[in-house]
C-alpha positions as a Markdown table, in Angstrom:
| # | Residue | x | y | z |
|---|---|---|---|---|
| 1 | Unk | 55.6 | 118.4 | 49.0 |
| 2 | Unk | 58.3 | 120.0 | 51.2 |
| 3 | Unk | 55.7 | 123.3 | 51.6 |
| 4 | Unk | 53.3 | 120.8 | 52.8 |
| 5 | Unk | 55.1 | 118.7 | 55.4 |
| 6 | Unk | 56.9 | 122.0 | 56.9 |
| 7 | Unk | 52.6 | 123.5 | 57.5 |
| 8 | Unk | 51.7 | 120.1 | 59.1 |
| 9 | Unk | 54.8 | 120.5 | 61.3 |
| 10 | Unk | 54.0 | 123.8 | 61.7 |
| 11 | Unk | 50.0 | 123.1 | 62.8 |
| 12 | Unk | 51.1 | 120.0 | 65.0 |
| 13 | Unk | 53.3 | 121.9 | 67.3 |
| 14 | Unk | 50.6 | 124.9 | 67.2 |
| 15 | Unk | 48.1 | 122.3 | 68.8 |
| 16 | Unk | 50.3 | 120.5 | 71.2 |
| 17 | Unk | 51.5 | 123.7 | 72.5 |
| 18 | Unk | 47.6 | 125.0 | 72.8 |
| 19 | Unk | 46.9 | 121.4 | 74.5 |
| 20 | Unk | 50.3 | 122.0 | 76.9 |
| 21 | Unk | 49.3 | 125.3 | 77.3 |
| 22 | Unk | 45.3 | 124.1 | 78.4 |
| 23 | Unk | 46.5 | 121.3 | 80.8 |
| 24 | Unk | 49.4 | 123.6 | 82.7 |
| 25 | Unk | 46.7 | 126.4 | 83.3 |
| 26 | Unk | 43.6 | 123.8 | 84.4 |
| 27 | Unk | 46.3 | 122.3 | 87.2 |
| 28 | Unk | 47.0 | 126.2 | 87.8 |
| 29 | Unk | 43.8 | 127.0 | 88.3 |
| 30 | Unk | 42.7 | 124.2 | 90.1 |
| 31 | Unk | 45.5 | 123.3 | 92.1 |
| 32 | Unk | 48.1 | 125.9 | 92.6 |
| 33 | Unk | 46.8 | 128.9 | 92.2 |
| 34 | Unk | 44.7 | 130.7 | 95.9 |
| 35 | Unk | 41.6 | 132.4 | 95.8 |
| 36 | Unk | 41.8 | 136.2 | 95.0 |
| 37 | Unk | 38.6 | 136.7 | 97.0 |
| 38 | Unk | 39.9 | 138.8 | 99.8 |
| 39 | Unk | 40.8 | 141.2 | 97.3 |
| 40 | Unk | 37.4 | 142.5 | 97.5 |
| 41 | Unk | 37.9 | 142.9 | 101.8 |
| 42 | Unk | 38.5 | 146.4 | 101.8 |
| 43 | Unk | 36.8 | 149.1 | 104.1 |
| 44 | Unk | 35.2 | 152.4 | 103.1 |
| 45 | Unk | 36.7 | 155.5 | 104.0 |
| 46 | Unk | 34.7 | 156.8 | 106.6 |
| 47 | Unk | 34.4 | 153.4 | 108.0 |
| 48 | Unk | 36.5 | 150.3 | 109.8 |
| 49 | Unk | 33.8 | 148.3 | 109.6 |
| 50 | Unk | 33.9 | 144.7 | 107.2 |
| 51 | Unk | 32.5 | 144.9 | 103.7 |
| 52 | Unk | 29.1 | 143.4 | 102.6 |
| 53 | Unk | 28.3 | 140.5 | 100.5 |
| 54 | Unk | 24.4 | 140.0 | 99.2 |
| 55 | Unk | 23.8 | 136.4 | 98.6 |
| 56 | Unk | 20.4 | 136.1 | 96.0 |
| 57 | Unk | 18.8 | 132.8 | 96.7 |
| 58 | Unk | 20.5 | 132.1 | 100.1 |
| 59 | Unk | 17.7 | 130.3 | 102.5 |
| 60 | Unk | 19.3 | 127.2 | 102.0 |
| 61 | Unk | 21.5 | 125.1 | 99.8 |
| 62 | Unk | 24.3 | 126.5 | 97.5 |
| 63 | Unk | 23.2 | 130.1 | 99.0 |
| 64 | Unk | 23.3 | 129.5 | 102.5 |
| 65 | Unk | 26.7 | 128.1 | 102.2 |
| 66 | Unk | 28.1 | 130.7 | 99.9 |
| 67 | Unk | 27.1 | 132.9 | 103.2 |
| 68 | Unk | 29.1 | 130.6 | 105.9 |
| 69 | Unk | 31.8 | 130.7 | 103.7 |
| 70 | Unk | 32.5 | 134.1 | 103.0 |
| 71 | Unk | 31.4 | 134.9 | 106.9 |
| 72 | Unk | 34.3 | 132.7 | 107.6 |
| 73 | Unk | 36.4 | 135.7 | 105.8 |
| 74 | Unk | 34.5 | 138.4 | 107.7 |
| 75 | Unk | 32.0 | 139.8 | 105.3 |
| 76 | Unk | 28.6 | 141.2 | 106.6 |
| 77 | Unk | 26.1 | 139.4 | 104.7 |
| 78 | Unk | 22.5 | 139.9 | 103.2 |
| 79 | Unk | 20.5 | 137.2 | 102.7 |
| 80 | Unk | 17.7 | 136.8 | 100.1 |
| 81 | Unk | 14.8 | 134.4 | 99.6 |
| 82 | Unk | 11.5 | 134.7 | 99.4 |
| 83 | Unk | 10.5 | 132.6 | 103.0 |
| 84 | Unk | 11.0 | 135.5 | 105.6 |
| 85 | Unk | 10.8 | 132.5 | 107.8 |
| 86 | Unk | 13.7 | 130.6 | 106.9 |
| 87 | Unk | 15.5 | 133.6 | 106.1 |
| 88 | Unk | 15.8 | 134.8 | 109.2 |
| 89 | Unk | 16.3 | 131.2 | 110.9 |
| 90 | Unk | 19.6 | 131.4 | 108.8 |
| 91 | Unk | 20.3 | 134.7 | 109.9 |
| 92 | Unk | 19.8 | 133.7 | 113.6 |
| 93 | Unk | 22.7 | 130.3 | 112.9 |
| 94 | Unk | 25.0 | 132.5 | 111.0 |
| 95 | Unk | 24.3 | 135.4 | 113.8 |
| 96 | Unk | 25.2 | 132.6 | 116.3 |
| 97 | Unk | 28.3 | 131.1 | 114.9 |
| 98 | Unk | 29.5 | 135.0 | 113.7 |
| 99 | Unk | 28.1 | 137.2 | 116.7 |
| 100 | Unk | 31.2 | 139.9 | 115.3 |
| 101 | Unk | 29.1 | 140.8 | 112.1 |
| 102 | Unk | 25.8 | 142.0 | 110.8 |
| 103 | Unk | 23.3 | 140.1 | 108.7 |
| 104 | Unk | 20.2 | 141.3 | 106.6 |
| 105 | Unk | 17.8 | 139.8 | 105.4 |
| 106 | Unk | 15.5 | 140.8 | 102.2 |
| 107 | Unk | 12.8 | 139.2 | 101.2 |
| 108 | Unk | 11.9 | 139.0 | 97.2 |
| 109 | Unk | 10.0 | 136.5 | 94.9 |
| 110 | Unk | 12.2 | 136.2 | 92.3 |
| 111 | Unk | 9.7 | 134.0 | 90.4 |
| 112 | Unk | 7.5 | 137.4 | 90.2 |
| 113 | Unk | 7.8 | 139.6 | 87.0 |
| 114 | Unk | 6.3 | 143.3 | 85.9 |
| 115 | Unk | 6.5 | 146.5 | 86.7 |
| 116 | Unk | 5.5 | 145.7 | 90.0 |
| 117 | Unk | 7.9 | 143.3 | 91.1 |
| 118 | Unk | 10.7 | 145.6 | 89.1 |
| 119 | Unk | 9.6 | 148.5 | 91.5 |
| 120 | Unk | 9.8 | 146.3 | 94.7 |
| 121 | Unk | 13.5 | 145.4 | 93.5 |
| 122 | Unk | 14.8 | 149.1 | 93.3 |
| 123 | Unk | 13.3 | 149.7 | 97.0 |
| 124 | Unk | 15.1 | 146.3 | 98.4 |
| 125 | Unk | 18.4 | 148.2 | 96.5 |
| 126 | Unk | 17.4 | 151.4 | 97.5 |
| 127 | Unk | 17.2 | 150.0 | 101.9 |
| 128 | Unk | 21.0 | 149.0 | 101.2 |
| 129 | Unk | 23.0 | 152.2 | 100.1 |
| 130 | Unk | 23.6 | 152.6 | 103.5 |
| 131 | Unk | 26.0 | 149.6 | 103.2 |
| 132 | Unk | 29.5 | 149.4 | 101.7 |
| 133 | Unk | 29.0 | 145.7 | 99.0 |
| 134 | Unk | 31.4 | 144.4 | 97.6 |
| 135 | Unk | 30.4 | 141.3 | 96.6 |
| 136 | Unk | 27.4 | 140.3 | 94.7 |
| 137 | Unk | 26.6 | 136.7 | 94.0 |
| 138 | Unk | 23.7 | 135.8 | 91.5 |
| 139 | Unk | 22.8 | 132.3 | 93.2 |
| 140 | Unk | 18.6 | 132.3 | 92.7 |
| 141 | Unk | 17.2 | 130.1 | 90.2 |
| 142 | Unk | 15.6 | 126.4 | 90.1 |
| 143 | Unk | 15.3 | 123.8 | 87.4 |
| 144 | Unk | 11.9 | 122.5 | 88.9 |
| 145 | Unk | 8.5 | 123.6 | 88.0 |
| 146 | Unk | 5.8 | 125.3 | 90.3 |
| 147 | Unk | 4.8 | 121.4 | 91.2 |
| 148 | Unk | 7.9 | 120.5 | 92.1 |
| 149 | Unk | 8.4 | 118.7 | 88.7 |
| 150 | Unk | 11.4 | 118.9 | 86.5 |
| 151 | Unk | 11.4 | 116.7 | 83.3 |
| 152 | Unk | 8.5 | 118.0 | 80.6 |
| 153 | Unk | 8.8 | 118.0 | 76.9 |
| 154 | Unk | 8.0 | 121.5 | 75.9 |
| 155 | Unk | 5.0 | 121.0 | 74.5 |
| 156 | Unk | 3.6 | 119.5 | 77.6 |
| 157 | Unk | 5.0 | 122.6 | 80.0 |
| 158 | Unk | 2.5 | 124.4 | 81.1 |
| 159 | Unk | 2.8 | 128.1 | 80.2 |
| 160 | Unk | 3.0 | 129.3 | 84.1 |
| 161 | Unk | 6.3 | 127.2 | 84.7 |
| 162 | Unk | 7.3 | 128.9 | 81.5 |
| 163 | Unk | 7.1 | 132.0 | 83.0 |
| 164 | Unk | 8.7 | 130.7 | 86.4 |
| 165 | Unk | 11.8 | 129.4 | 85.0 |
| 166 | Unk | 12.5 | 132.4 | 83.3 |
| 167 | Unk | 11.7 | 134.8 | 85.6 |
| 168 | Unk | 13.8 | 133.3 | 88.9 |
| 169 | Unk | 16.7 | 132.0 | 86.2 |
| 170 | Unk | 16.8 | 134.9 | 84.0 |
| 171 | Unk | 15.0 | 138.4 | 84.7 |
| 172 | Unk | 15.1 | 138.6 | 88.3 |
| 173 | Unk | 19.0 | 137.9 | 88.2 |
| 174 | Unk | 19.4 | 140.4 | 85.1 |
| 175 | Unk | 16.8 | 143.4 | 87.1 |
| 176 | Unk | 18.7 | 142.3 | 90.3 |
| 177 | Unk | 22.2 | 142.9 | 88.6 |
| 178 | Unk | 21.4 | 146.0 | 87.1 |
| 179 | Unk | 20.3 | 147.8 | 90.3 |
| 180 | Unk | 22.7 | 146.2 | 92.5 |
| 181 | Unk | 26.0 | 147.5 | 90.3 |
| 182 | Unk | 25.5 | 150.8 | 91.4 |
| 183 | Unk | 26.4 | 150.0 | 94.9 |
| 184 | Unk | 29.4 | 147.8 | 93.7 |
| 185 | Unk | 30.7 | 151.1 | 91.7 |
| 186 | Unk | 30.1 | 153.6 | 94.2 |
| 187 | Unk | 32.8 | 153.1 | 96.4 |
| 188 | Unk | 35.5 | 152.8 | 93.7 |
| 189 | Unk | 37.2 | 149.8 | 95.0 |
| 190 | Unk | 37.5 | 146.2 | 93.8 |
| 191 | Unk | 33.7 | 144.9 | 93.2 |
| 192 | Unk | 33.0 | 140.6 | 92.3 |
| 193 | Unk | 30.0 | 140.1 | 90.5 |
| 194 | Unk | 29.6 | 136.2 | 90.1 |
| 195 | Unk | 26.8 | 134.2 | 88.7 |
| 196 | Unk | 25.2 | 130.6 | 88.9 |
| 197 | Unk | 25.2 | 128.7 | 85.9 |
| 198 | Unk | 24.8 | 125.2 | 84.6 |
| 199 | Unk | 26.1 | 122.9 | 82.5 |
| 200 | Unk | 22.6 | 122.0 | 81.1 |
| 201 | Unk | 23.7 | 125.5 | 78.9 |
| 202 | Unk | 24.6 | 122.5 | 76.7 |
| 203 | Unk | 21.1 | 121.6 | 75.9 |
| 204 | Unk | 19.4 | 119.1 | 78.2 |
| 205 | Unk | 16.5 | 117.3 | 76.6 |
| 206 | Unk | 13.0 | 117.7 | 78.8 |
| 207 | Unk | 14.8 | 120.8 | 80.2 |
| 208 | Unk | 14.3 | 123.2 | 77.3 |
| 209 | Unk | 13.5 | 126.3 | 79.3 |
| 210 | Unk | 16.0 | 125.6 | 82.0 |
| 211 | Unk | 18.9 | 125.1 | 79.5 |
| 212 | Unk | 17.6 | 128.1 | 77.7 |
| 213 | Unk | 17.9 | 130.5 | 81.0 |
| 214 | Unk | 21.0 | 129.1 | 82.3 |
| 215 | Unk | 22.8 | 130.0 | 79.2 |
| 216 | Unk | 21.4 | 133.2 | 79.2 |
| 217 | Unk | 23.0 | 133.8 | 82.7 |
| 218 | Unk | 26.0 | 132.7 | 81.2 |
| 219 | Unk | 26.3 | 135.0 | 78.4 |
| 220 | Unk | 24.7 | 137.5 | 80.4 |
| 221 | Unk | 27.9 | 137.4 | 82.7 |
| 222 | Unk | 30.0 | 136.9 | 79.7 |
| 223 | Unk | 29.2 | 139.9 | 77.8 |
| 224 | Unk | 28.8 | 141.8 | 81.3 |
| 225 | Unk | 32.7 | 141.4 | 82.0 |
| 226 | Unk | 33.4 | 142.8 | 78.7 |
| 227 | Unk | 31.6 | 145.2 | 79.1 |
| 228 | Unk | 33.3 | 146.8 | 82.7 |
| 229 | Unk | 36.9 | 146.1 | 80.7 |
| 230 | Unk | 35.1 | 148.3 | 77.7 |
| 231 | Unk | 34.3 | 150.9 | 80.5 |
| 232 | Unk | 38.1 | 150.5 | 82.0 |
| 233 | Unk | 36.7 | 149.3 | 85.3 |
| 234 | Unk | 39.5 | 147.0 | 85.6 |
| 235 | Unk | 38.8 | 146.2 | 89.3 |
| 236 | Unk | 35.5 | 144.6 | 89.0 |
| 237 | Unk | 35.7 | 140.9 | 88.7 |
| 238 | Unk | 32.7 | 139.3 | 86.7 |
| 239 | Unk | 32.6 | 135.2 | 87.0 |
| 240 | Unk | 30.5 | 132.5 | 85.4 |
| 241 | Unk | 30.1 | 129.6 | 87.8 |
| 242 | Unk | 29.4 | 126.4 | 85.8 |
| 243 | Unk | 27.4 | 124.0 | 88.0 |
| 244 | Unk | 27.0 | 120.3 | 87.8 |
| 245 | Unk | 25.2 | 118.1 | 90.0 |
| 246 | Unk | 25.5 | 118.9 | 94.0 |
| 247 | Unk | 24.0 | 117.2 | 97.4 |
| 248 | Unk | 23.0 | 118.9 | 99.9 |
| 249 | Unk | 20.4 | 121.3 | 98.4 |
| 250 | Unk | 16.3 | 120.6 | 98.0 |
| 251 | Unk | 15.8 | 118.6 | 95.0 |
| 252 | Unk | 19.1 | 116.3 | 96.2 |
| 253 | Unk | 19.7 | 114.9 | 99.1 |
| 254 | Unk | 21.8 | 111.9 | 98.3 |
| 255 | Unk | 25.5 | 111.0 | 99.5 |
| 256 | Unk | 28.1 | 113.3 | 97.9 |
| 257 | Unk | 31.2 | 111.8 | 95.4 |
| 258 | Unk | 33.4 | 113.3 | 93.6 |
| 259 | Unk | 31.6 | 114.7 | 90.6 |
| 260 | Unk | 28.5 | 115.4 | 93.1 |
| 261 | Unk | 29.7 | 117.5 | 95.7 |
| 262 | Unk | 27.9 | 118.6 | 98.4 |
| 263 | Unk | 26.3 | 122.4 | 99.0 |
| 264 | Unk | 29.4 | 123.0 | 101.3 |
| 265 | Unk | 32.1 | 122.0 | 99.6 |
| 266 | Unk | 30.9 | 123.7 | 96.7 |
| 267 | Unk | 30.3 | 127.0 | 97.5 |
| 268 | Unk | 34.2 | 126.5 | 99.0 |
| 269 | Unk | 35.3 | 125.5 | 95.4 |
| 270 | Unk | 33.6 | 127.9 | 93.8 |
| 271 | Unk | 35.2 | 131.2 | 95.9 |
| 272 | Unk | 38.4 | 129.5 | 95.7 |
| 273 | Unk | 38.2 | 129.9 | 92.1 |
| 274 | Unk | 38.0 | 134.0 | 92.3 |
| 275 | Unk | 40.6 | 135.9 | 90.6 |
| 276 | Unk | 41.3 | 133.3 | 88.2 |
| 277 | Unk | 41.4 | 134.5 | 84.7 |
| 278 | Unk | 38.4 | 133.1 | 83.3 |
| 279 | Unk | 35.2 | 134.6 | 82.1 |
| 280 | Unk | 33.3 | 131.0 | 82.9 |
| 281 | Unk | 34.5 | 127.7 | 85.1 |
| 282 | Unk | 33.8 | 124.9 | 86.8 |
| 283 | Unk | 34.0 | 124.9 | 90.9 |
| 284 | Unk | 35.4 | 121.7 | 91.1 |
| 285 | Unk | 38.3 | 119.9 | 89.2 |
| 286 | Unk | 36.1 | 116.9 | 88.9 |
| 287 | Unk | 33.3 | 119.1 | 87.5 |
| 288 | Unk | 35.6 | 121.0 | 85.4 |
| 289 | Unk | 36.8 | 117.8 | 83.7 |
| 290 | Unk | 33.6 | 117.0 | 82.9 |
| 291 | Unk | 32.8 | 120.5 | 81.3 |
| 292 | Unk | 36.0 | 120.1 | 79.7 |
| 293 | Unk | 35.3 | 117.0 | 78.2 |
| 294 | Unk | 31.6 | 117.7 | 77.6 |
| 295 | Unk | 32.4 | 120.7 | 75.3 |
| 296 | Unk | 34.8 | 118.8 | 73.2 |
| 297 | Unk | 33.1 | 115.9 | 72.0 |
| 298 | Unk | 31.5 | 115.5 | 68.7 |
| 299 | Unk | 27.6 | 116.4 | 68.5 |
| 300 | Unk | 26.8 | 113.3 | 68.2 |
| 301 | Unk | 28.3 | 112.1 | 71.0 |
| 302 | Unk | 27.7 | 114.8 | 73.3 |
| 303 | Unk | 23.7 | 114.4 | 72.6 |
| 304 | Unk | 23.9 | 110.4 | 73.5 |
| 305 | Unk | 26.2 | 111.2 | 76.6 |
| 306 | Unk | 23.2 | 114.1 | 77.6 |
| 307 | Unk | 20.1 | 112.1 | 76.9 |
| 308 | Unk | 21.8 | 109.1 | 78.6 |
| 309 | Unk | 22.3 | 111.6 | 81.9 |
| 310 | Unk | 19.0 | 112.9 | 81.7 |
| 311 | Unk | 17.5 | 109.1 | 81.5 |
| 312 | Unk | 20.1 | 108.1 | 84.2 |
| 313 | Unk | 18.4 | 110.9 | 85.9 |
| 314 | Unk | 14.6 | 110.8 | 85.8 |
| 315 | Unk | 15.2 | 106.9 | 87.2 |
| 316 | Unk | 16.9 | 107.8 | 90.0 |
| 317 | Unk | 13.8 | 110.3 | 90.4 |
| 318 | Unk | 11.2 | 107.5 | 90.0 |
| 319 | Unk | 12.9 | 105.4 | 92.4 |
| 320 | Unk | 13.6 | 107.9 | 95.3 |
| 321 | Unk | 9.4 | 109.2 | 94.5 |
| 322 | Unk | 8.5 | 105.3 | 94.9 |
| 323 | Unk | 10.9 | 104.8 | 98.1 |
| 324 | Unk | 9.0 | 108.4 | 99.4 |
């Protein structure tokens, strides 16, 4: 009996000291702790000029504010969408409001797959070797069909919105990587990598596909970390973003709290969580509370707690179509 009391001792203090230890570094990482983002500010040798930044997905929303923010810090930035129009109408504010740097603007549709739209990504790459980046963030994707739709059982999803989540979530993101990481080696220096995701990784019901190709970008960034450690390229930083719901961006346009912040305040969240130590996290404390929380509850509950978010959900959708 002695043996036995002296292990439960022994596994109690292991897991209060693992729950100490989790609870210390989330207020570390949330609240003490400053970005390590200007890490990746350095200039090239033959040059004084500011580093480059190349925003996927930045016409509006989470994108375009990624771009103010890190503009705010001095980085030249290229912008990517697939409207040329609005691209360059953000290039023209950001151009206004930053008249000391240089913007670019490439134009892709990321919701294109094949050889062909593989080929058009290595020439977009190939026009910026001229530039010294730093900083790549993976931002493109949607959760919406090519209707504008979101919520389909998977039976009833047409096979072209198939193909569109997964290629604007999932290939065009993993191509994009790939031929951007050459430019974020080639000068040596300290190189960010960070990537979108969402906490529908969990499994959302009615958002199969989009649950499917977020956790792909996950692991995708996951296992792409690991791998630059494996290589010894100890000064590129690869980060998971874990998203939860945001204002401010197309499909939302409702009045921001505190576990739905806006496009702004999010993109500021998520650079001030650069340098932190973790392969994947939440932008905000609020969110990351949530993602916390989510990931440690039973099965059972966690499936209620999702289908009763995605219910919540698709009402508030009805209700804002109806008011429309």
């Amino acid at each position: 009996m002695h043996i036995y009391l002296i292990l439960l001792a022994l596994i109690g203090t292991i897991w209060a000291s693992l729950f100490i230890y989790k609870i210390f570094s989330f207020i570390y990482i949330y609240f003490l702790r400053r970005s390590k983002i200007l890490v990746y500010h350095h200039h090239h040798h033959n040059s004084s000029a500011p580093p480059w930044a190349i925003i996927t997905g930045s016409s509006d929303g989470i994108g375009k504010q990624y771009a103010y923010e890190l503009a705010k810090l001095n980085f030249n930035i290229v912008l990517h969408g697939r409207n040329a129009t609005k691209l360059h109408h953000v290039r023209t504010e950001l151009h206004d409001s930053f008249p000391h740097l240089s913007f670019r603007v490439i134009v892709a549709d990321a919701s294109k797959s094949g050889p062909e739209a593989t080929s058009h990504i290595k020439e977009i790459v190939d026009s910026l070797r001229d530039l010294h980046v730093t900083i790549l963030i993976n931002n493109v994707g949607t959760g919406g069909h090519i209707d504008g739709s979101v919520y389909s059982e998977i039976q009833d999803t047409p096979t072209e919105d198939i193909d569109h989540l997964i290629n604007l979530n999932a290939r065009f993101p993993a191509h994009f990587t790939r031929a951007v990481v050459s430019l974020l080696l080639s000068h040596g220096g300290p190189a960010l990598i960070l990537t979108m995701g969402s906490m529908a990784e969990f499994g959302m019901p009615q958002l199969s596909l989009y649950s499917a190709t977020k956790c792909f970008d996950m692991a995708f960034s996951r296992a792409l970390r690991m791998e630059m450690m494996l290589a010894g390229r100890k000064n590129v930083e690869v980060l998971g973003i874990m998203t939860g719901s945001v204002t401010g961006v197309t499909h939302n346009e409702s009045q921001s709290t505190l576990l739905m912040p806006d496009s702004a305040a999010f993109a500021r969240a998520a650079i001030e969580r650069v340098g932190c130590g973790e392969d994947v996290v939440a932008a905000t404390w609020a969110q990351g509370i949530v993602y916390k929380m989510v990931g440690a509850m039973p099965l059972a509950l966690r499936d209620r707690s999702l289908e009763a978010g995605v219910k919540e959900d698709m009402e508030m959708r009805e209700r804002n179509a109806k008011k429309a």
